[in-house]
MINUBA-794358 format. One line per field, with one value per residue (C-alpha): residue number from 0; residue in three letters; x, y, z. Coordinates in Angstrom, 2 decimals, padded with zeros to 5 digits, always signed. Layout:
# residues N
pos = [NUM, ...] .
code = [ALA, ...] .
c1 = [X, ...] .
c2 = [Y, ...] .
c3 = [Z, ...] .
//
This chain:
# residues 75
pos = [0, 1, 2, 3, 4, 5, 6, 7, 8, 9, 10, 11, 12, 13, 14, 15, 16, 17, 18, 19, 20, 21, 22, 23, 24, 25, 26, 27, 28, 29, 30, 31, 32, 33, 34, 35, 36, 37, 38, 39, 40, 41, 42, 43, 44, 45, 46, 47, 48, 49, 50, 51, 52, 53, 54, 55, 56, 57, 58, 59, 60, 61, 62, 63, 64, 65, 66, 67, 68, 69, 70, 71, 72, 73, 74] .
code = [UNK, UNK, UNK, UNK, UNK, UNK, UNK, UNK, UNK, UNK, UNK, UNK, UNK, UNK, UNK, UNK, UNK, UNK, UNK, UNK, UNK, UNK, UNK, UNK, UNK, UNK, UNK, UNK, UNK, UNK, UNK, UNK, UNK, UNK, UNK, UNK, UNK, UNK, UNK, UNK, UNK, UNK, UNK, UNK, UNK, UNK, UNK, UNK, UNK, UNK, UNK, UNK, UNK, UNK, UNK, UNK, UNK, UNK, UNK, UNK, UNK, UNK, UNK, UNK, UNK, UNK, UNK, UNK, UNK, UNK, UNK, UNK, UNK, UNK, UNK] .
c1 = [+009.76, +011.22, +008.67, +008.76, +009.93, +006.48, +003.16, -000.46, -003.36, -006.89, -010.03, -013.62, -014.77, -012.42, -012.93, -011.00, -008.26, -004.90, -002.39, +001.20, +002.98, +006.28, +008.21, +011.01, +012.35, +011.03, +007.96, +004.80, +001.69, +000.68, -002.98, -002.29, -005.82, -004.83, -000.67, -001.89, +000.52, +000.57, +003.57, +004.69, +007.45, +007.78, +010.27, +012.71, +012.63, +016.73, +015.53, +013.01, +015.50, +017.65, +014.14, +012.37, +014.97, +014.82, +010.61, +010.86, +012.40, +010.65, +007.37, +008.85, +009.73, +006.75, +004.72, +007.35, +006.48, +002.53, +003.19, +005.65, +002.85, +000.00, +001.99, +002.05, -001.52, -002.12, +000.07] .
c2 = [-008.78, -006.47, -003.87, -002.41, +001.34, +002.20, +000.74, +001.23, +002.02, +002.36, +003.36, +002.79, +006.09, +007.75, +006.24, +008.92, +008.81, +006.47, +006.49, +006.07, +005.00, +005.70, +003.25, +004.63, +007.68, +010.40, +008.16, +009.37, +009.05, +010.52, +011.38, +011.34, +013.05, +015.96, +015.55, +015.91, +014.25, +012.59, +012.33, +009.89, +011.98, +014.76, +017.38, +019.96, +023.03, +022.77, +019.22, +021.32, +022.36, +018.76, +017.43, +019.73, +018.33, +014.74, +014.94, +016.35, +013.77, +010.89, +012.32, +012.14, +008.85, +007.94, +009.18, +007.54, +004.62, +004.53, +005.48, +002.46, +000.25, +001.63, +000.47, -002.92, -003.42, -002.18, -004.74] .
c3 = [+010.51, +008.19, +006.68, +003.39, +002.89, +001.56, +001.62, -000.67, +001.62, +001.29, +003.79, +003.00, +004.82, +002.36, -001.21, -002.86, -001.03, -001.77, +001.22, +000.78, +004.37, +004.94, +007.57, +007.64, +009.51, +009.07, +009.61, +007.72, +005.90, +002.61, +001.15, -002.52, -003.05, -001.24, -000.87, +003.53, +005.39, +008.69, +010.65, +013.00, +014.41, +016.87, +015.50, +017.18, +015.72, +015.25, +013.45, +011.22, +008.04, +007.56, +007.84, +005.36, +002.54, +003.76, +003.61, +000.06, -000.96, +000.79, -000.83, -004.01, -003.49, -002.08, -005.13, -007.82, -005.63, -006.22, -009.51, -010.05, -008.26, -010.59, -013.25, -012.28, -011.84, -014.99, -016.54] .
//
């Protein structure tokens, strides 16, 4: 199966909350509420600074993407 870069998510016991999931690597999960994210990786600290730039701009992306989606249901 192949899995889409991002997925919506929801959770009862948090009914504010909209979750972005990111499948790719670096593998992660984003409160939109709050902007907390979960990761799914374990980083070295040498990893640490190519990551930083490559998480900025997988949150972006992950935000344009809810944003994108929002749109749609509106529609």
């Amino acid at each position: 199966m192949t899995l889409p870069k991002f997925i919506l998510g929801d959770n009862t016991e948090h009914p504010n909350a909209i979750f972005v999931i990111h499948t790719e690597f670096p593998r992660f999960i984003i409160n939109l509420e709050n902007d907390e994210v979960e990761w799914f990786e374990d980083f070295d600290e040498e990893d640490r600074k190519e990551l930083e730039q490559e998480t900025e701009y997988a949150i972006k992306m992950a935000t344009q993407f809810y944003d994108n989606e929002i749109e749609k249901y509106e529609e």
